[in-house]
Every structure is written in C-alpha cells, then in structure tokens.
N, C-alpha and C positions, 0 to 999 in steps of 0.2 A: 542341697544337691547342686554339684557342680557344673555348668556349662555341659553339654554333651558334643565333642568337636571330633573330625578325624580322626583326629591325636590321638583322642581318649577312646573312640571307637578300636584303630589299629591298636593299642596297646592291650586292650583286652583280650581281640581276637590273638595275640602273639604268645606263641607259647612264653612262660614267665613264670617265675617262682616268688611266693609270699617269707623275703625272710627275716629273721632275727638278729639284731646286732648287738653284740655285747663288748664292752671292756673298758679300758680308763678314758679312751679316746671315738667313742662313736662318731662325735660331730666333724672330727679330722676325718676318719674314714668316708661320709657322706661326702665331703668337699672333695679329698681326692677323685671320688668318682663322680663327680660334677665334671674337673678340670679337665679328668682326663674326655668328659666326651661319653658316657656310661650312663644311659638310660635308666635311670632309677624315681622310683614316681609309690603317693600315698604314705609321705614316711611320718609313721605316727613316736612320741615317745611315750615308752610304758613305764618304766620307771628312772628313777638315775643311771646312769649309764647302761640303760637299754635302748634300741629302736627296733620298728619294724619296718619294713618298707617291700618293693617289688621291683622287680629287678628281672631282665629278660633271660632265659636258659643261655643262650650263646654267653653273653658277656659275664655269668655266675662260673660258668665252666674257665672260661679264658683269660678274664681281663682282671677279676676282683682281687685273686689270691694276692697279688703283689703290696694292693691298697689295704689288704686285714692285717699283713706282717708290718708296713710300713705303721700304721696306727696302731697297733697291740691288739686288735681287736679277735672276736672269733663271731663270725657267721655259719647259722644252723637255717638249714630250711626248715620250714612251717607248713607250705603247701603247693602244688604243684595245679598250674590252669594255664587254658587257654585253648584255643580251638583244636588246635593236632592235641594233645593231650587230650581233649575229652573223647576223639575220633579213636584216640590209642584204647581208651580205656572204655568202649564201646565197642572195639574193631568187630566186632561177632555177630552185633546189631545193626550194625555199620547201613545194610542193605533197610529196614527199616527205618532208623532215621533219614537216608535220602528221599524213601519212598513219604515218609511223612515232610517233608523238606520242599518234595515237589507237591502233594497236592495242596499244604498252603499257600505256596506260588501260584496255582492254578485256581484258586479262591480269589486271592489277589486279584489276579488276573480278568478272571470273570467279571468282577464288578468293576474292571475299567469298562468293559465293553457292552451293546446293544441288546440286550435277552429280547425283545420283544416291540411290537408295534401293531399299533391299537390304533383304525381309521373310525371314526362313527359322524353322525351326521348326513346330510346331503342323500340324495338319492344314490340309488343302487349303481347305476353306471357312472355316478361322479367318485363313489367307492372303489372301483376297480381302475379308474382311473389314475387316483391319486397313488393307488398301490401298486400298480405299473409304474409311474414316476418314478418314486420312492425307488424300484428295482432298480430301474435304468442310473439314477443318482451312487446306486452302491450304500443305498443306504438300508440295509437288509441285519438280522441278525446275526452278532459276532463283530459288528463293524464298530471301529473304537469311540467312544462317545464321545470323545473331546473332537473328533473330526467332525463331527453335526452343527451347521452353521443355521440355527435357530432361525433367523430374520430372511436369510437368501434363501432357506426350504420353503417358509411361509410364500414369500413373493414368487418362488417360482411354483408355486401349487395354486397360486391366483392366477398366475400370468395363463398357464398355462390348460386348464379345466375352464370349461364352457360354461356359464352361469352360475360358479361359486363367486361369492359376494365378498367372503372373508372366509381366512382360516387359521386360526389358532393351533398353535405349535407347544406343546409343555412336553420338557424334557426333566423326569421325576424317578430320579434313581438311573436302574438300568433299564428303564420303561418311557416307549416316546407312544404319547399322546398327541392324536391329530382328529381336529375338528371340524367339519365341512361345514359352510349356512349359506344358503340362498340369498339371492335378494328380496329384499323386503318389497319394495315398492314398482320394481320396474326388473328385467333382465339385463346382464351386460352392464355391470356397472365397473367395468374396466377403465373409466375418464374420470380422472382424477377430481374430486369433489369443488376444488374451487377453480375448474376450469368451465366454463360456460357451453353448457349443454342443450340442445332440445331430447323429448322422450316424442322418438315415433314409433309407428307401427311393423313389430317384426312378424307378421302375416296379415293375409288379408282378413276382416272379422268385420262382425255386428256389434258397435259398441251397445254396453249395457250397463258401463258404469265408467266415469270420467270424476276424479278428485287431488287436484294440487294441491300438493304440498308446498311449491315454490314453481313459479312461473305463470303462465299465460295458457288455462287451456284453451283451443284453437277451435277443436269438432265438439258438438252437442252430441250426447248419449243419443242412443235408437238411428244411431245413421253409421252409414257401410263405409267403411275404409279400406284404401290396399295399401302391399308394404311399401314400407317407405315413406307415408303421408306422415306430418307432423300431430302431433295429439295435443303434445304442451310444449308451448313455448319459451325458451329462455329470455326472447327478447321483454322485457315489461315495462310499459306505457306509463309514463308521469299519472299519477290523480289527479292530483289542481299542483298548482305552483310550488306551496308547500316542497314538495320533492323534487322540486326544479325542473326544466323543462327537455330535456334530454331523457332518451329510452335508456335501457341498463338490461344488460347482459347478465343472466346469473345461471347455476345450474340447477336444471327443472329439474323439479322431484314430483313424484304422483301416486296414483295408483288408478291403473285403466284395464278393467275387463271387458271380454268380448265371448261372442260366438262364433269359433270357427268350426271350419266343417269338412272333415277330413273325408277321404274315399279312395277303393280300390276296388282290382277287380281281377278275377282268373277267366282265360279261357276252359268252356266246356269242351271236356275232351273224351273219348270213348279206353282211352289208352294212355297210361302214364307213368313214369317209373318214381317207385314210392321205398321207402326208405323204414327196411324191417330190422327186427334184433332177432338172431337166429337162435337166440337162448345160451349161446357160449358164454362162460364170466371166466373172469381168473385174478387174483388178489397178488399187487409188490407190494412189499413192506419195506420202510427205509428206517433209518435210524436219524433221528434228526438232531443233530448236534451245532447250535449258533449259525441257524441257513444252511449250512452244510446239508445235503442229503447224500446217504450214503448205506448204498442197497444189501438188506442182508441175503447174506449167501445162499440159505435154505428158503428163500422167496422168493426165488428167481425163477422163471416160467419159462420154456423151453423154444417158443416162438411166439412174437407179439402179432396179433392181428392184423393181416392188409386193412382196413376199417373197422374203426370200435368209437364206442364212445367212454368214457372214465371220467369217473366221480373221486376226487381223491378227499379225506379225511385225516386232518393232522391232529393228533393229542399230544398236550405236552405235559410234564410233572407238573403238576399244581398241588399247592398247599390251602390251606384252609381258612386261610385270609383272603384267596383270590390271585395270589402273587405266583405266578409262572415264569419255569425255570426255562432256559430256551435248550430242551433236550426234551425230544419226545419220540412218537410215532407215526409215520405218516402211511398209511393205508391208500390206495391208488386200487380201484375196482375197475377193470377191464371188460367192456362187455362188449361181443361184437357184432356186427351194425353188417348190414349186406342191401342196397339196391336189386332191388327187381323189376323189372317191367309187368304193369299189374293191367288184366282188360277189366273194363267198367260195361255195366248196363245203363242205360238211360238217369234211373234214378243214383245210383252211385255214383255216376260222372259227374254229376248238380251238385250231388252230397260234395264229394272231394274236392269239387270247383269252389265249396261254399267257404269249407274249412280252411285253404289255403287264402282268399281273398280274406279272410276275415284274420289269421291268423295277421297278413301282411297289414292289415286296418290297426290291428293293437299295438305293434309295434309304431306307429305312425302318431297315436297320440302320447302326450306328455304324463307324465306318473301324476303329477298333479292337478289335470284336467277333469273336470267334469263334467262325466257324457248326459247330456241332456235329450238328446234325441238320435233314435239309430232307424236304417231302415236298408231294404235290400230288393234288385228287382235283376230279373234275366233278360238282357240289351244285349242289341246286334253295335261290336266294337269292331272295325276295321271290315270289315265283313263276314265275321266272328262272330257265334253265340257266346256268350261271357255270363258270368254271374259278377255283379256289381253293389257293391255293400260302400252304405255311406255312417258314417256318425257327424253328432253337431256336441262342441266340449264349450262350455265354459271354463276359461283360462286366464293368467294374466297377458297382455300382448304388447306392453311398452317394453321397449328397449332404447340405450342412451346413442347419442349423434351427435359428436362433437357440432360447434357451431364453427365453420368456416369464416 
C-alpha cells in the first residue's frame, strides 16, 4: 500500500472516472496526457494494448478527446467515484449521512475532551477545596484535555490547600484522577525538603509523645508548650570529632503528639431567633451535558424561595465497568427555611445554649483528633450566664519553620 499523502487524499475525494484504454498506441496516449498537464493516476496494464487508469470528470469531458484521436486510441469508462458522485447517488439519503457524519465528529470530539473528575483522599473540607480550585482553574467537564497542565495543577493544589502534603494528578482517558495525602509526620510541609527546618508547635498542647526522625528534639514528653516554641531542632551538635566540630543545619523531621484542649460557649438566653423548615420542597431538573447545566423547561418552579436550603444530586450515564459518560442529571431539592424569633423557659434556654456551644465545639476540632476528655459547666462570662463546654483531643501539633 502506497504512502497516504494529500495528493492521494484530494484525488479520491475528486470526482473521477476509472477508465479503459484501448488501441495500437496506449503508451503514446498516457504521455500525451502527462505533457499536456492531465491528471491521470493508478494506471494498470491488462493486456497488450490495453490500460486502465483514472482520470478526473473535468479533464475526461474536455481535454482527453484530442489525445485518443492523436494516438488511435478509444477510451470507455469503467466507473464513476468520488465524493459529489456518491452525494449525487445518495442525494435522497443525503440528510442521513450528514446526520451520521456529525455524530461521528461529535464521538471524535468527545474523547478529545474532560468527561469527568474524580477527587478522593484528604479530608472532607481539603475535598471541596481542591474542587473549587479545579472550578476557578476552568478545569471542569467538557474542557479540552490537552489544555490540562499535569505538574502546574499538582503544585498549585499543594501550594494552595492548607495541610495537603502531596497530590497526585493522573490523567487516564477522558477521566482526571486527583489524589489528596496528609502529612505524615508533622503539618505544613510547604519547605522545601533540603532546606533547613525546625518542627514547632502550631498550638498550645501537653506533649505526650516527641520522636525524630532527623534533628535535635529540644522539649521532653509530659511538659506544656505554647505556639510557636520549638519541638525539634534542625540545628545538630557534633558527637565526638569523628563528624567534625562544627553544628549542621538539616530539615527536622518527627513525629509529636499532644493534648489540646479546645472550648466554647453560648450565652443563656430566655429568647432567640432559631432557624425552622416550613415544610415547603420543590425539585429543578437540569440536564447535564460536559458541565454545562441546562434547565429543562417542564422543572421549572414558578417562584424560588426568599430562604431555602438545597441538596442537589447529579447522576450521570454510567456503564457497567464504572466508566461515566459526562451527560447526566442533576436534581437540586429546594426546601424552605424561615427564622423565627422562638421564647424559651429556663430549662430550654440551657437546652439551646447547650446545643449551639457544643455545635461551635465540633467544628473547632480537627477530623483527625482524638477526644480524650469532654466536659461542660454553667459560668458567669462578661456578666452573662453562658453555658461553657470544653473538650481535650489528642492530635498531631508539629508544624515546619523555616530556619532564619
């Protein structure tokens, strides 16, 4: 099989005729339409003073008759191709093959571009992080996959997320895979590995466990530190002479847990405005096509709620390998939500003082802590009855400090 080149591309697509040469002088006839400048291509011979050859409809109609008299010859068509010809002899179908024409361009097409993205790893709020990134980046479904800069997503998904350690980027088909991990040994490991470090303390705590990996630890386990004190040090002290006499700078590595002890607290109040669901719902449907959302007409809801709260639910085609198409549905439940000013009695005022200090306590510790001790008493704050709830989490509490 021959080269596949423009050439031979445009000649097929050109309307052109397959034909037959006969008579005492074939090979004179082929040269004349060489010299003259006559597109002629595939010329086979079939027997003695036969050939066949192709030759385009313009130049068969116009140019050739002069070069069969001049040579003796007689040319017969054999067959009739090329793209208007097959259009002519389909004209009826015509609307079918475009429409088959375009969705295999639109196949094409698709698997240049982004179906889907897939966060896993890391805690919950370094998840919604990185997928807000990702939004603000433009890097969403439908977006061309040759524009995804693998190594500059990576770093800016480090630089940018609060105690992600590393993140792994694979880009697998029309499917980008992103991996979130912690630090191992310490938080903030933002300082570049062979730059000299200490690991101190990013809250105040009770240590309960101090172990280097590389450095100088500084504080003994079972004693109190605030932030900022050093834990372990980069700088490390000669042994004996053997390793010369000069200190050396390197980057601590460790691992240091402690006891912190987080607290909050609500004033008691007899009156409070509290935050009910009136029992209204109402459901959009979208159509979700490569990020796009695009609302259908028969789910449209006649007025959105002054305040609501909404759960939205996207499904998308999936096949039975796991592999998702990026065309689905997305569902968005509208519920709505109304303030009221609510009076309390003594023991419901405590009650709702309890639930909101404690609610503000949860949020206050780390997903990965461990509450070791909780406890809660009713203090006079500012000249305020309050309810005041404390917990004590074992956690880890080093973080990196460049050395100056």
């Amino acid at each position: 099989m021959g080269n596949i080149t423009f050439k031979s591309i445009g000649r097929h697509l050109s309307n052109h005729v397959r034909v037959e040469i006969k008579g005492k002088f074939p090979e004179k006839f082929i040269n004349i339409c060489i010299k003259r400048g006559i597109d002629i291509w595939n010329i086979e011979m079939c027997d003695e003073g036969k050939y066949v050859a192709s030759v385009k409809i313009k130049d068969f109609k116009h140019r050739i008759r002069s070069a069969a008299l001049k040579s003796k010859c007689r040319v017969h068509v054999l067959e009739r191709s090329g793209l208007g010809v097959v259009l002519h002899r389909y004209r009826r179908r015509l609307p079918l093959l475009c429409g088959g024409a375009l969705t295999c361009a639109a196949v094409i097409l698709a698997f240049t571009l982004l179906w889907s993205v897939e966060v896993s790893g890391g805690k919950g709020e370094e998840i919604i992080a990185a997928n807000k990134i990702l939004e603000n980046m433009g890097i969403i479904p439908g977006v061309s996959v040759k524009s995804i800069d693998i190594k500059e997503l990576s770093e800016t998904l480090e630089d940018s997320i609060e105690g992600v350690d590393w993140v792994g980027v694979k880009l697998k088909g029309s499917k980008l895979y992103i991996t979130l991990s912690d630090g191992i040994y310490y938080e903030g490991a933002e300082v570049d590995p062979n730059v000299p470090c200490d690991i101190v303390a990013a809250k105040d705590a009770f240590i309960t466990k101090i172990v280097a990996k590389q450095g100088t630890v500084v504080v003994p386990e079972s004693s109190v530190v605030l932030k900022g004190d050093t834990l372990i040090s980069g700088v490390v002290l000669p042994i004996n002479e053997m390793f010369g006499t000069e200190e050396r700078y390197v980057h601590a590595m460790g691992e240091v847990t402690g006891i912190v002890r987080y607290s909050s607290y609500r004033y008691i109040e007899n009156s409070a405005e509290v935050f009910e669901f009136t029992g209204n719902t109402a459901e959009v449907k979208k159509l979700l096509i490569f990020g796009f959302k695009i609302p259908l007409p028969w789910c449209k809801i006649d007025s959105v709620y002054k305040s609501y709260d909404s759960v939205t639910v996207s499904r998308y085609v999936t096949f039975s390998d796991g592999t998702k198409l990026p065309i689905g549905i997305s569902t968005e439940t509208l519920t709505e939500t109304e303030f009221i000013r609510k009076d309390f009695d003594d023991s419901e005022a405590e009650k709702y003082a309890e639930l909101q200090a404690m609610s503000e306590l949860d949020g206050k510790i780390p997903d990965k802590a461990t509450v070791v001790d909780t406890g809660h008493e009713i203090r006079e704050i500012d000249g305020r009855k309050a309810f005041y709830v404390w917990a004590e989490c074992v956690e880890q509490i080093g973080t990196v400090q460049r050395i100056e």
